[in-house]
C-alpha positions in Angstrom: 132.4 201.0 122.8 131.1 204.7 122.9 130.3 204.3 126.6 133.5 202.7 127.5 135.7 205.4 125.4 134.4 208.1 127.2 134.3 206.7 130.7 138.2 205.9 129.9 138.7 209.9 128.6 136.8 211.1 131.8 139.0 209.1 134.3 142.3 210.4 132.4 140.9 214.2 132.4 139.9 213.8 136.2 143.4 211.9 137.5 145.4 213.8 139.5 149.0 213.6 138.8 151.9 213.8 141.2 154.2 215.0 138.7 154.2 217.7 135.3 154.0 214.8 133.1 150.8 214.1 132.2 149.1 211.0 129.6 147.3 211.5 126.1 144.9 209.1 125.7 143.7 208.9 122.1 141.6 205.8 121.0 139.9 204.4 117.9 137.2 201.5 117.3 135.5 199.7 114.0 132.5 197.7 114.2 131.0 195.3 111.7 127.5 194.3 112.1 127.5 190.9 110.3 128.6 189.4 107.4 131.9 188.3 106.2 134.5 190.9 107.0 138.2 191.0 106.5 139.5 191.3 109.9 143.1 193.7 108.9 140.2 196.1 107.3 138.6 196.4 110.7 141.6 196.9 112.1 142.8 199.5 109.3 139.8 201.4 110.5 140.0 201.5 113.7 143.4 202.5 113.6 142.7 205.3 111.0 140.0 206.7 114.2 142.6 206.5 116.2 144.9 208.8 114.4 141.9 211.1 114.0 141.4 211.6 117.9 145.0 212.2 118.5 144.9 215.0 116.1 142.6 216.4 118.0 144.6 215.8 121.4 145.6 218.8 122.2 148.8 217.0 124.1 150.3 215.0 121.0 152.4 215.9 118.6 150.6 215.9 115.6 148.3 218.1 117.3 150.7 220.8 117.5 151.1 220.4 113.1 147.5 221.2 113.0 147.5 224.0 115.6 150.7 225.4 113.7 149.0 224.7 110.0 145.7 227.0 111.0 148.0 229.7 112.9 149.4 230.2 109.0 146.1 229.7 107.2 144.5 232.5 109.8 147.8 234.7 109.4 147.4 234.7 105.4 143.6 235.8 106.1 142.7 232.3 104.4 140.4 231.6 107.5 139.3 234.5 109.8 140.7 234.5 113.1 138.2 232.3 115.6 136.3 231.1 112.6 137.5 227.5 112.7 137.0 227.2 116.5 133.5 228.4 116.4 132.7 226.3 113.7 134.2 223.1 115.4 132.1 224.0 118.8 128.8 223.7 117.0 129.4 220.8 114.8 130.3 218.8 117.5 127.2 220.0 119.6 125.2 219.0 116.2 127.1 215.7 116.0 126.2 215.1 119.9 122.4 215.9 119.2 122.1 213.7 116.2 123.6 211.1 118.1 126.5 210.6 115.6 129.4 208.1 116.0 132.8 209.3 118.5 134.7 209.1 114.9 132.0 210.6 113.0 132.1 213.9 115.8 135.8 214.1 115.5 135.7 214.1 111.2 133.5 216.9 111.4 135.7 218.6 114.2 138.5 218.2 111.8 136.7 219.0 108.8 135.4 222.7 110.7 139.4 223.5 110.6 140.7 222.5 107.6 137.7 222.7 105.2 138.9 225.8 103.6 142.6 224.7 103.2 142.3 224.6 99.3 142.0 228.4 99.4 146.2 228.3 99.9 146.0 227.9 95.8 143.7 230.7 94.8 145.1 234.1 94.2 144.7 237.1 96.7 143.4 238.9 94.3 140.2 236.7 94.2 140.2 235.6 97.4 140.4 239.5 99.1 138.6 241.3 96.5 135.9 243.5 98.5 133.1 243.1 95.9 131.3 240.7 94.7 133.5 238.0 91.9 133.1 238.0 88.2 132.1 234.4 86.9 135.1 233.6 85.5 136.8 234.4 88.9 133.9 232.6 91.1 135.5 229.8 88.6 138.8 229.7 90.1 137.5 230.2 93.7 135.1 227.1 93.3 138.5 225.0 92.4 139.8 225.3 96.3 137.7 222.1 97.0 139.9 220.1 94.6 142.8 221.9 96.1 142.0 221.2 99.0 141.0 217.6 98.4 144.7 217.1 96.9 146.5 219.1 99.7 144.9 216.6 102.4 145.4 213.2 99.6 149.0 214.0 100.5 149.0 214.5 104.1 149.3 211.5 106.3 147.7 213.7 109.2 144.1 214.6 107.0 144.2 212.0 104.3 141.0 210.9 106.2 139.0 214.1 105.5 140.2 214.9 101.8 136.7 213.3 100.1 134.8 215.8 103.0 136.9 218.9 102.1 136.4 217.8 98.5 132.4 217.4 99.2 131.6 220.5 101.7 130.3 223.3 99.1 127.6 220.4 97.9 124.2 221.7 98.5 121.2 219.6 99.7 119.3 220.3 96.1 121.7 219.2 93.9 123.2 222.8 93.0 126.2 222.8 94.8 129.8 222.0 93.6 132.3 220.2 92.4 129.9 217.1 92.0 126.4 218.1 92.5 125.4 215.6 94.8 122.2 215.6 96.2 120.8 214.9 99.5 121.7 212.0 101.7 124.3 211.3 99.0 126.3 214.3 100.3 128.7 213.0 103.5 126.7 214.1 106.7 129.6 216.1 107.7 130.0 218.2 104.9 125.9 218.8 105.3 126.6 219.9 109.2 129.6 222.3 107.8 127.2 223.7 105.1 124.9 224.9 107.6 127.2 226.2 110.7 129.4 227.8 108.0 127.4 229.6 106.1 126.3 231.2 109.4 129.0 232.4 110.2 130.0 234.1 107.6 127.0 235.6 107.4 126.6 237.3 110.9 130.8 238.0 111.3 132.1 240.8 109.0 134.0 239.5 105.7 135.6 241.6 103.8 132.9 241.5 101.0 129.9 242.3 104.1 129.4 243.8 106.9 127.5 241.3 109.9 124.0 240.0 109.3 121.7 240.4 112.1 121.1 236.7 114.0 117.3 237.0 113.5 117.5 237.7 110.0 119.9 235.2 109.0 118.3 232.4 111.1 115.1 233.1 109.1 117.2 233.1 105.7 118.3 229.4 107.0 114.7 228.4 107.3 113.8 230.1 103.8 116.8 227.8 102.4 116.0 225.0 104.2 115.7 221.8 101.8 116.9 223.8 99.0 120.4 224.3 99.9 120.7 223.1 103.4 119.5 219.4 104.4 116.2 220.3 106.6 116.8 218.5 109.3 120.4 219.7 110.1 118.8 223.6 109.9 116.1 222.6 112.7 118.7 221.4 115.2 121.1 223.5 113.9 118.1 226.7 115.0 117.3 225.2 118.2 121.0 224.9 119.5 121.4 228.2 118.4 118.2 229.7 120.2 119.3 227.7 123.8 122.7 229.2 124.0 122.8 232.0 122.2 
């Protein structure tokens, strides 16, 4: 199926057209290795993978909702401008390396935009304060996971990725929050955004920092490796980073 999808995505991007209008081709599979299934499950699935990629078709129409969605986010300073691009890039380079599912790849392309989208709900006071927070305001910032876990619950177009925008501040020792999962029990998506994110704020200025040199963050990502990052995800995660810079 993963072989088929993309040879049917590379004929579409390579056809030439004779006219301005052009096709968007957005697909969606479920699989069911054995056992008794209910078939409109499989089918709920699939179509629920579907609705995912054409999100993320840059031709359809609920693509342009999401482009218009993160234009506001970026434009109320609620994700810095190029931040959720960059963060999408990698993921789906880590996806591709781990050999992850087409749906699985496009969840955590999703998830690199809208993770933060909870942080519409937290006061600019909190959110833009240039020094480090209080603990009872770190409380209020650490409720934009639920937030955002509500916000998506009630969109149609990212009611997919609600339990990953609930899950993605979870660390891989059991420290993180809201639930304090641990490990493998934490979503593999929401371990891929832990790493790439946290990167990224830390060598791009914020306004609480100034940017981290690339050697001395990549070395604070192998000191945290296994404590707050899943190991594995930090090696590949290092090695993509070293190859293209």
């Amino acid at each position: 199926m993963e072989e088929l999808i993309n040879r049917l995505s590379l004929q579409l991007s390579n056809h030439k057209y004779e006219t301005q209008i052009k096709l968007s081709l957005s697909l969606g599979y479920a699989y069911h290795k054995d056992g008794i299934f209910d078939r409109n499950c499989i089918h709920q699935e699939a179509d629920s993978n579907m609705y995912q990629s054409k999100l993320l078709n840059s031709a359809s129409t609920r693509s342009h909702i999401v482009k218009s969605l993160i234009k506001t986010l970026e434009e109320r300073d609620y994700i810095t401008g190029g931040h959720a691009k960059r963060l999408e890039e990698i993921a789906v380079l880590i996806g591709m390396k781990l050999k992850l599912p087409r749906s699985s790849i496009e969840r955590i392309a999703l998830l690199s935009k809208f993770h933060d989208i909870g942080k519409v709900g937290i006061p600019d006071i909190i959110l833009k304060k240039p020094s480090s927070l209080t603990e009872n305001e770190f409380k209020i910032m650490k409720t934009h996971t639920q937030i955002g876990e509500r916000i998506a619950s009630e969109s149609e177009e990212l009611n997919e990725i609600a339990h990953l925008i609930l899950k993605h501040h979870e660390r891989w020792d059991g420290s993180g929050y809201p639930l304090g999962l641990v490990g493998t029990e934490i979503p593999i998506e929401c371990r891929i955004l832990s790493v790439i994110d946290a990167y990224d704020a830390m060598t791009n200025d914020r306004t609480y920092h100034k940017a981290l040199p690339k050697e001395y963050t990549l070395a604070q990502f192998e000191r945290g490796s296994g404590s707050q990052f899943d190991p594995m995800i930090v090696q590949i995660f290092i090695d993509i980073v070293k190859e293209i810079g």
